[in-house]
C-alpha positions in Angstrom: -36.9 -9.5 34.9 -33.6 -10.2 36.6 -34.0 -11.2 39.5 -31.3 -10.9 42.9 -32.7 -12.5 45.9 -35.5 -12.3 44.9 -35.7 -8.6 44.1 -36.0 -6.8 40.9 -32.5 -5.5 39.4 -32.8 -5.2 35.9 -35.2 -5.8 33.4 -34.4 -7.6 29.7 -35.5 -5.8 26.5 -34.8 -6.6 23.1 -32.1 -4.2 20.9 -33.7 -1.5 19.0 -31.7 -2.2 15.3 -31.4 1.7 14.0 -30.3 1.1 10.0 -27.3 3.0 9.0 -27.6 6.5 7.6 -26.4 5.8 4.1 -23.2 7.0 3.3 -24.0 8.4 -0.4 -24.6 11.7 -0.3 -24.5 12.8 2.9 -22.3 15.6 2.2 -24.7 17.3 -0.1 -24.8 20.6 0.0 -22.0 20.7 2.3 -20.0 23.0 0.2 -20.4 26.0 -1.8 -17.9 28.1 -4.6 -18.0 31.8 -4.5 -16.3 31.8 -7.1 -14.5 30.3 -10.2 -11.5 27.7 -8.7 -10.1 26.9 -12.2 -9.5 29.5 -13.4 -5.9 31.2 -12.7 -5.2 33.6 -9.9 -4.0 37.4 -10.9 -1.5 37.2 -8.2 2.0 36.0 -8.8 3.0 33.1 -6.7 6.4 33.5 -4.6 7.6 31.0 -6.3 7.5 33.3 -10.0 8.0 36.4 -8.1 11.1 35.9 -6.4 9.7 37.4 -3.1 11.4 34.5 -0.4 14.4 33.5 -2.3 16.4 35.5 0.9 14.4 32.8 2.9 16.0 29.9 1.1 19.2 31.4 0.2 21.5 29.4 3.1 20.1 25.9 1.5 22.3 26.2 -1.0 22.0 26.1 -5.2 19.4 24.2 -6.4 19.9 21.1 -7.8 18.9 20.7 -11.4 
């Protein structure tokens, strides 16, 4: 007990030590694939298509 004037204020207790929740693993399960990632989209990318050269046409040429 801690003590003011002699009247109770507090009381002293030890620390409870909690272990760490190990940090292997603790995303498992986390995520899930609905479907295949690798393998290569059917839809053209802008890039291929041509669809936002307008967008990037006051940049300038591009360098080679």
């Amino acid at each position: 007990m801690i003590n003011k004037r002699s009247e109770p204020v507090a009381r002293a207790v030890p620390i409870e030590v909690h272990s760490p929740a190990p940090l292997y693993g603790y995303l498992k399960g986390a995520v899930s694939f609905h479907r295949d990632v690798v393998a290569p989209d059917a839809e053209a990318w802008s890039a291929q298509s041509g669809d936002e050269d307008d967008l990037y046409a006051a940049l300038g040429p591009a360098s080679p």
